[in-house]
C-alpha positions in Angstrom: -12.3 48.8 14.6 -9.4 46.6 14.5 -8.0 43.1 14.5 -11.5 41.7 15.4 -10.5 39.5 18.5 -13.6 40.1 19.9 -15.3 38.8 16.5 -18.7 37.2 16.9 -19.4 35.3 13.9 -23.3 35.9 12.5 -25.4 34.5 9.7 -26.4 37.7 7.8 -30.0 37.6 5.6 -29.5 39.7 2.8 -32.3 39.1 0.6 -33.4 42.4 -0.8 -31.0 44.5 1.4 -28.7 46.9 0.0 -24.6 46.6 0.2 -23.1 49.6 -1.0 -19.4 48.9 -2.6 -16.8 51.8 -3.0 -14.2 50.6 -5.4 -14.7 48.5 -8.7 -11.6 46.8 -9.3 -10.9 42.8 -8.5 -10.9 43.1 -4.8 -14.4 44.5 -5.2 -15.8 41.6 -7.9 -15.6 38.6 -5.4 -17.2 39.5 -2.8 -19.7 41.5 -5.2 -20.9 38.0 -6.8 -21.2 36.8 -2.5 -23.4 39.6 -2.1 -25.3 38.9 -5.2 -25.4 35.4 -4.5 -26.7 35.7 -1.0 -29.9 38.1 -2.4 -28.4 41.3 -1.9 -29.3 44.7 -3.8 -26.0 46.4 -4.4 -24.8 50.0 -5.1 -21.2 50.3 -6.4 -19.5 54.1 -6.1 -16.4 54.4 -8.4 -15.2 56.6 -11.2 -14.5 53.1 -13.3 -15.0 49.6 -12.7 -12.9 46.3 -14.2 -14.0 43.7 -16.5 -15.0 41.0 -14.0 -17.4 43.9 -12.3 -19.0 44.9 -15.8 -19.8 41.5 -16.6 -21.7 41.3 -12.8 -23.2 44.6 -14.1 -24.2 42.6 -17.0 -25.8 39.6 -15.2 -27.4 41.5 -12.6 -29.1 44.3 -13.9 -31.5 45.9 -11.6 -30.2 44.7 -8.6 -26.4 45.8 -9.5 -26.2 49.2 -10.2 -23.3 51.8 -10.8 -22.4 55.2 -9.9 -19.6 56.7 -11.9 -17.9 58.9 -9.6 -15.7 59.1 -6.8 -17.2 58.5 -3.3 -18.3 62.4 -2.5 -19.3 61.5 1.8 -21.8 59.7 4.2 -24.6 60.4 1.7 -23.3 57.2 -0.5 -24.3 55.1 2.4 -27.7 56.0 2.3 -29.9 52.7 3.0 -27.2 50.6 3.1 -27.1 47.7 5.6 -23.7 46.9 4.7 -20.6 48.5 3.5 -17.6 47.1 1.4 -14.7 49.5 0.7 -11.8 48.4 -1.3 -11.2 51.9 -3.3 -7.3 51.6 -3.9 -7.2 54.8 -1.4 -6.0 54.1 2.0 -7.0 57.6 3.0 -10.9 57.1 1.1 -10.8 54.0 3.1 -10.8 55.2 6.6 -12.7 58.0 5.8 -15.9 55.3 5.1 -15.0 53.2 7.7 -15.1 56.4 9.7 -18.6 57.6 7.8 -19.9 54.0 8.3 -18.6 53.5 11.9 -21.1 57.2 12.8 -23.9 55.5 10.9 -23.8 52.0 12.8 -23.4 50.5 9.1 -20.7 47.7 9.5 -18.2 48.0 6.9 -15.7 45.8 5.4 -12.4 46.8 4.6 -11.4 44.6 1.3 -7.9 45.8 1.3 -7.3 45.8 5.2 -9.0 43.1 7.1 -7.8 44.0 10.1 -9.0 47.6 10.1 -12.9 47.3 9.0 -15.5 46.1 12.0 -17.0 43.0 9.7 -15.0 40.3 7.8 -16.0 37.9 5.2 -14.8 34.5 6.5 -13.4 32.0 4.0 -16.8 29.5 3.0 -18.0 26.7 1.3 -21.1 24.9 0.9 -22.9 22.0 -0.1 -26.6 21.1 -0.8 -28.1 18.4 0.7 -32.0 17.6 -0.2 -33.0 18.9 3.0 -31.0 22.1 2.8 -27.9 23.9 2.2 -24.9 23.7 4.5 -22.4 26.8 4.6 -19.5 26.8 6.3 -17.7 30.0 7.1 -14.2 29.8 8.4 -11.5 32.9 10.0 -8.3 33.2 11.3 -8.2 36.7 12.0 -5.9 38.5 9.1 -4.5 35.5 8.3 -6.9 34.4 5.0 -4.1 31.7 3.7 -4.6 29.8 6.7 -8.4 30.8 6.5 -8.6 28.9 3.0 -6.5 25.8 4.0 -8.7 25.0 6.5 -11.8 25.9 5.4 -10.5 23.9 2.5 -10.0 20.5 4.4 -13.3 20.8 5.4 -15.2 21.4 1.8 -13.2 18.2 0.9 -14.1 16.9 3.5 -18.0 17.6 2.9 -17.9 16.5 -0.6 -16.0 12.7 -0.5 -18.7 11.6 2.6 -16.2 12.2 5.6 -19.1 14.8 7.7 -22.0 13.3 8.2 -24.6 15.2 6.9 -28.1 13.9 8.0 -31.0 16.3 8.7 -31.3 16.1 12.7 -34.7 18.2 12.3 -37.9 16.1 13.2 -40.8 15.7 10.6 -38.8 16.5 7.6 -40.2 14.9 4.0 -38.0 12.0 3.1 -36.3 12.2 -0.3 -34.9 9.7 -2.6 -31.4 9.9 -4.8 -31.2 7.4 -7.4 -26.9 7.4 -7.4 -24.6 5.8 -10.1 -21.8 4.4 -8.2 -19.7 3.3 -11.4 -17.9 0.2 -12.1 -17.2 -0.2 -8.5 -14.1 1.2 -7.6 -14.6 3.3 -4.7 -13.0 6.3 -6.4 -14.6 6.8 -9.5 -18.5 7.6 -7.3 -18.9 11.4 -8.0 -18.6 14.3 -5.6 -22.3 14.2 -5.7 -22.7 10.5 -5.1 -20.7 11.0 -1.7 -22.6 13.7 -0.7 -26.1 12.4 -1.0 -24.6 9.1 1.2 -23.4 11.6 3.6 -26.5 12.8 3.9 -28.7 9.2 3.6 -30.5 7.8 7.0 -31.3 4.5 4.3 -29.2 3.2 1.5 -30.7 0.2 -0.6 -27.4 -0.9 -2.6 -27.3 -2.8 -5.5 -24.5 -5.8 -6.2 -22.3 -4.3 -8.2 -22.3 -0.4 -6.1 -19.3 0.6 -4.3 -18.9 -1.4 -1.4 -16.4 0.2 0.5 -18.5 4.1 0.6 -21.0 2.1 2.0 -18.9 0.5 4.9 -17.7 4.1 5.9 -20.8 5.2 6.2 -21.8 5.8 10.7 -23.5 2.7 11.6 -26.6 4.6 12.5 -27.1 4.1 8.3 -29.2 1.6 7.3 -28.1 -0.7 4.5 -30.5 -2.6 2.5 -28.8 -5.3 0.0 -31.2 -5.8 -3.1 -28.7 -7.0 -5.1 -29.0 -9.2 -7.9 -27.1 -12.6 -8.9 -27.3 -13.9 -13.0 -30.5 -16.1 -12.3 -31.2 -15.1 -9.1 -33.4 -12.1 -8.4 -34.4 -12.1 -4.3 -35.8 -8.9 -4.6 -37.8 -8.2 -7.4 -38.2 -4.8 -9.0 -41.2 -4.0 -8.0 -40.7 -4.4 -3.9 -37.5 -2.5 -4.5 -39.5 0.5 -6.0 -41.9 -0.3 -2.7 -38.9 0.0 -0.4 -38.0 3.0 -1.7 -41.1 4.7 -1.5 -42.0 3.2 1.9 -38.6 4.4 3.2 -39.1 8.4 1.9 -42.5 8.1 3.4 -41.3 7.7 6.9 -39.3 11.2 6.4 -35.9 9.6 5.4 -33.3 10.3 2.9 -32.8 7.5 0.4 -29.9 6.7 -1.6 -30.5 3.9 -4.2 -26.8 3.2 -4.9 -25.9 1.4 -8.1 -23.3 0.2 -10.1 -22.8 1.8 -13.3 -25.4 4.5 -14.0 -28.8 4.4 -13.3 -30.1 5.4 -16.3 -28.0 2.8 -18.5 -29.8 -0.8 -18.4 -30.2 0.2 -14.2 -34.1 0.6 -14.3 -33.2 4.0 -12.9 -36.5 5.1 -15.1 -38.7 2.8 -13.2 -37.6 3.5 -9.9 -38.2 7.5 -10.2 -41.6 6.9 -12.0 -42.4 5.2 -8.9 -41.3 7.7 -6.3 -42.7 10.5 -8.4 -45.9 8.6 -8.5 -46.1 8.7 -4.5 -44.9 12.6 -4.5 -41.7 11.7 -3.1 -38.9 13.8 -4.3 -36.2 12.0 -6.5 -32.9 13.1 -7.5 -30.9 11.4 -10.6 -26.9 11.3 -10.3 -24.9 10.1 -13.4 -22.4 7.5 -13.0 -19.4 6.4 -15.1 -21.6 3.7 -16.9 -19.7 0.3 -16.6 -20.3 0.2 -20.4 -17.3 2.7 -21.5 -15.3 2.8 -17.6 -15.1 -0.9 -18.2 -13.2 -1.5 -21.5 -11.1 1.7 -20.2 -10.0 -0.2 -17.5 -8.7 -2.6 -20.5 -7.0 0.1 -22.6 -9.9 -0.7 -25.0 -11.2 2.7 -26.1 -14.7 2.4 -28.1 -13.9 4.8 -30.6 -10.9 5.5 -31.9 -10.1 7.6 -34.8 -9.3 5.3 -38.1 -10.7 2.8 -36.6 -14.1 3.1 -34.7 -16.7 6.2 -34.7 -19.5 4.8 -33.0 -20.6 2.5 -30.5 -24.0 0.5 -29.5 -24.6 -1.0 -26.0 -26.9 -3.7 -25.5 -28.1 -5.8 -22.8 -27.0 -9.7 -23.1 -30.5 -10.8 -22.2 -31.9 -9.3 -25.2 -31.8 -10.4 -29.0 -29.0 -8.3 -30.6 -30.6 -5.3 -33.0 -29.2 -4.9 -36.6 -26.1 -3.2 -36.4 -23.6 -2.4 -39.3 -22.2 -5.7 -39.8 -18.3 -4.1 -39.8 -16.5 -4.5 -37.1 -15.4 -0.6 -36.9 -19.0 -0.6 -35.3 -18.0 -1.4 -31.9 -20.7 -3.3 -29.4 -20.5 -3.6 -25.9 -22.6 -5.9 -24.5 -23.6 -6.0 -21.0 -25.2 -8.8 -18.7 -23.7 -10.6 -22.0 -21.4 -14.1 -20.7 -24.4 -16.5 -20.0 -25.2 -15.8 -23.7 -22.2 -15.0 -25.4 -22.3 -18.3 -27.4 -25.5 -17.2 -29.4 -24.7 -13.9 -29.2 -21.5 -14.2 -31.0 -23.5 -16.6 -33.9 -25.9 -14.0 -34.1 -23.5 -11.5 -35.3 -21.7 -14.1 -37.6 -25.0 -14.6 -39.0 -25.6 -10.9 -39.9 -22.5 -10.8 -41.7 -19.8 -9.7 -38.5 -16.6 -11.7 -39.6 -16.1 -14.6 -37.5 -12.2 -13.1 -36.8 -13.9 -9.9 -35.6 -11.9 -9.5 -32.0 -14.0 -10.1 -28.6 -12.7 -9.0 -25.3 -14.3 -9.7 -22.3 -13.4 -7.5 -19.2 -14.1 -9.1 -16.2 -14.5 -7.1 -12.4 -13.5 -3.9 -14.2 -11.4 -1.0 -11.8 -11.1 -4.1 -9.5 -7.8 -5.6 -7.6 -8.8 -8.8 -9.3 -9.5 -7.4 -13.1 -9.1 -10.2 -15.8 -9.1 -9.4 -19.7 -9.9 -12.6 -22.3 -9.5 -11.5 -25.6 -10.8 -14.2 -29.1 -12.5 -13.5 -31.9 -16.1 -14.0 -33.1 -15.6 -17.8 -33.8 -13.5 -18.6 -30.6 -14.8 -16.5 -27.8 -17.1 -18.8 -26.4 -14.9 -21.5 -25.9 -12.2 -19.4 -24.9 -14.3 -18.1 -22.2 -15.6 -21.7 -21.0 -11.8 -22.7 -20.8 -11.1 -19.6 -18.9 -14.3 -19.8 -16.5 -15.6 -16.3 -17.3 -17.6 -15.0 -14.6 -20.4 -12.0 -14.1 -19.8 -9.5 -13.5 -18.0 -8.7 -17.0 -18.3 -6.3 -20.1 -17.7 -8.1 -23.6 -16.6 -5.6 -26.1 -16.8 -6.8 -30.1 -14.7 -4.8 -32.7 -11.7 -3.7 -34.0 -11.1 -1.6 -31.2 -10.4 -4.5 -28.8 -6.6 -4.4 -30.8 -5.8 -1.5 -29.0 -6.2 -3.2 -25.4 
């Protein structure tokens, strides 16, 4: 025992081993839920345990039990491949590191880190499709400088900055179908950048992130699939193929797009398509350019008083019936080539021609530009104003709040 200088850090296998715990109080409950989480059957020895332990009790029963007593000697170690002590006793707490130390059972002293023969490090982890990655981090006695550290590097794991590709040959490849949001570089989730971190392909759309992609090591492969109003270089279809043909050679795919892949992003046919081949496909949300968009414009889509629901639509498509008040807010998407009929449609379902349009161009972008008319104007306004793709056009009163 001691300040573990000597300390060889290990990778213990838990499953189905028993941990006994002496103590139940709140230095016990943390590293009781590790244990648990890690497959562990525990025994707890105390004459009363605290609320965070009970619920555990609760959650775990058959593999947590609890023996309402004081520790009574070596005989509470029975079977145990591990011991935790953290009894509030300094004096109970040397006697099982003693009884523990006789049995070759390491033991972890909860309240003294420096005085048991194991240590918990400081850890974080991350799942990857081809596994999970754990990182375990110590400074000795020190565990504030334990955390800051092994902090940096769970932030670092989870906004792409490790590289996390599977070096093991022959592994199945994997797809990730990834919303990257409106564009901006910050608003891809914590999942987003750790499925790029882990990507040997990514097949990006027009609108995706650019600037994860460019961080990415230059061992990545980038496909560029995207799409141009008009101009479609690479249909559907071989993008479904290059997916699957990609997994099939054992790498991981990220299929990053703009928005969310499930909102107008043919998300659907892309994982029918993988799943079809038996290649495994993970969906990530993103912040759908449809509400991030107007946001970017102070434009919220509801707003109390004034608008309770919202419909989005696709541009390309022949607008649905909607409630013909303009506390009905629509967002249309894909929407400036045919805002003109668009706008006469809704006119022609009884939508008041001085219903307020906004159109949000390059949303979350350096170069954002708002254009706000009415029903009867918008068009023109947006013809005078050379409106480009990609844009957002938002119809309803809500657009008075931009």
């Amino acid at each position: 025992m001691g300040d573990l200088k000597g300390a060889l850090p290990v990778v213990l296998d838990l499953t189905g081993r028993l941990v006994v715990a002496l103590g139940g109080g709140p230095v016990t409950a943390g590293p009781l839920r590790s244990f648990l989480e890690e497959g562990a059957d525990v025994r707890v020895v105390s004459p009363w345990v605290c609320e965070e332990v009970r619920d555990l009790l609760a959650e775990h029963p058959g593999r947590l039990t609890w023996v309402a007593r004081d520790h009574e000697g070596p005989a509470d170690l029975d079977g145990a491949w591990l011991v935790h002590t953290a009894t509030g006793d300094p004096l109970v707490d040397a006697a099982v590191r003693a009884q523990a130390e006789a049995l070759r059972i390491w033991c972890i002293d909860g309240h003294d880190t420096g005085a048991g023969d194991a240590r918990i490090p400081a850890r974080t982890r991350v799942d990857t499709p081809d596994g999970t990655v754990t990182v375990g981090v110590d400074a000795a006695a020190d565990l504030a400088l334990a955390d800051t550290v092994r902090d940096g590097i769970d932030l670092a794991l989870r906004t792409g900055g490790l590289d996390l590709r599977s070096r093991r040959a022959g592994d199945t490849g994997w797809v990730a179908l990834v919303g990257g949001g409106p564009g901006a570089d910050g608003l891809l989730t914590t999942r987003g950048h750790e499925l790029l971190a882990s990507a040997d392909v990514v097949v990006i759309d027009r609108l995706a992130p650019r600037g994860v992609v460019a961080r990415l090591p230059v061992s990545v492969r980038v496909i560029d699939v995207g799409k141009t109003p008009g101009h479609h270089p690479v249909p559907q279809d071989r993008i479904n193929e290059i997916l699957v043909e990609e997994a099939a050679r054992g790498h991981g795919v990220v299929r990053l797009k703009g928005g969310d892949p499930y909102v107008l992003g043919r998300g659907g046919e892309e994982r029918l398509a993988c799943e079809a081949h038996g290649i495994p496909c993970e969906v990530v949300p993103g912040v759908t350019s449809a509400v991030a968009v107007p946001a970017a414009a102070g434009i919220p889509l509801t707003h109390r008083g004034v608008a309770k629901a919202f419909t989005v639509v696709s541009g390309h498509e022949q607008i649905p019936t909607l409630p013909p008040g303009s506390d009905h807010t629509l967002v249309l998407l894909m929407g400036v080539s045919t805002l003109r009929s668009s706008a006469d449609a809704l006119m022609a379902t009884g939508r008041p021609a001085t219903c307020p349009v906004a159109i949000v161009e390059r949303g979350f972008l350096p170069d954002q530009r708002v254009t706000i008319g009415t029903l009867a104007d918008i068009a023109d306004t947006a013809l005078f104003r050379r409106v480009e793709s990609p844009a957002v056009v938002v119809i309803g009163d809500v657009v008075d709040l931009a």
